[in-house]
C-alpha positions, 0 to 999 in steps of 0.5 A, spaced: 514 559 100 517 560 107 513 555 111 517 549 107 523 552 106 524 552 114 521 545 114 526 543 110 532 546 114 529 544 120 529 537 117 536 537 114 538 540 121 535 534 125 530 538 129 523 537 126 521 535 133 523 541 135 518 545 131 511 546 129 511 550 122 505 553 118 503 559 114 497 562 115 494 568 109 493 574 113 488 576 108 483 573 104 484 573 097 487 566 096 484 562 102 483 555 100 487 556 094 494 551 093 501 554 094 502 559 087 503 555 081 511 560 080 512 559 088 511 552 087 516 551 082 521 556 085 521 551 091 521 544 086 527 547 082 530 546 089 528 539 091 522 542 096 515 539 095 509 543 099 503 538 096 497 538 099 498 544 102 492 549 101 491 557 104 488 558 110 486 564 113 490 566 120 486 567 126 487 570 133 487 564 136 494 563 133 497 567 137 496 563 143 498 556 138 505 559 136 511 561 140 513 565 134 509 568 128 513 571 123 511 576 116 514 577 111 512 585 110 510 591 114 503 590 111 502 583 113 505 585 121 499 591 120 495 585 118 497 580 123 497 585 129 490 586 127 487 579 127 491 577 133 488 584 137 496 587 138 501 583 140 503 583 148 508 578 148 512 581 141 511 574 138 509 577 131 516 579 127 518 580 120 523 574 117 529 579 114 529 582 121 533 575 124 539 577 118 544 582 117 538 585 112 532 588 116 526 589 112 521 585 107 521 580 103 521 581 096 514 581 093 514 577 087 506 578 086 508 584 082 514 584 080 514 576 077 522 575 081 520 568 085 529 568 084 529 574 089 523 572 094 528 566 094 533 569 096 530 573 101 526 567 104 533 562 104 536 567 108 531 569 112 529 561 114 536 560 115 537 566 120 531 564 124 532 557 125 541 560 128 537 565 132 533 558 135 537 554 136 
């Protein structure tokens, strides 16, 4: 979900071509698989498309390719820091710490609430493309 709500931000800022954004899953369970039927939804309720798009899993050379890698949890921090062997340029962060609201993401795979994952991710995007501009 946040991979395409920041796209959308950044479109709607005029800065696409400022910005190379992709998710990659830390863990295995849905590798290959397309964004979860209720996030797909939740992000279409919002005029926001992710078509096509299909996990893949993250790899350490994704820490070279990206300036930032941002999690949205401390489990996928752990995770993220393991497949990238550490983290010695600080560039693995969680999302909610660029907002007033520190912490993780709300985790609708448990409780079914794709609202709260939403408003979670909104704000942390939005808090995110501030800090980088």
């Amino acid at each position: 979900m946040a991979e395409f709500v920041m796209k959308e931000l950044v479109f709607q800022a005029h800065l696409e071509h400022q910005f190379y954004i992709e998710s990659a899953a830390t863990s295995t369970e849905e590798i290959g698989n397309p964004v979860y039927p209720p996030a797909r939804r939740k992000l279409a309720e919002h005029g926001i498309g992710c078509q096509g798009k299909t996990s893949r899993q993250m790899t350490r050379a994704d820490y070279q390719r990206f300036d930032l890698l941002i999690g949205m949890d401390d489990w996928n921090i752990r995770n993220m820091r393991r497949i990238c062997g550490g983290d010695p340029e600080n560039k693995i962060v969680k999302l909610m710490d660029y907002t007033n609201r520190p912490g993780d993401v709300a985790d609708p795979w448990y409780t079914g609430d794709f609202e709260a994952t939403w408003q979670d991710v909104l704000l942390g995007c939005q808090a995110l493309l501030a800090a980088c501009k």
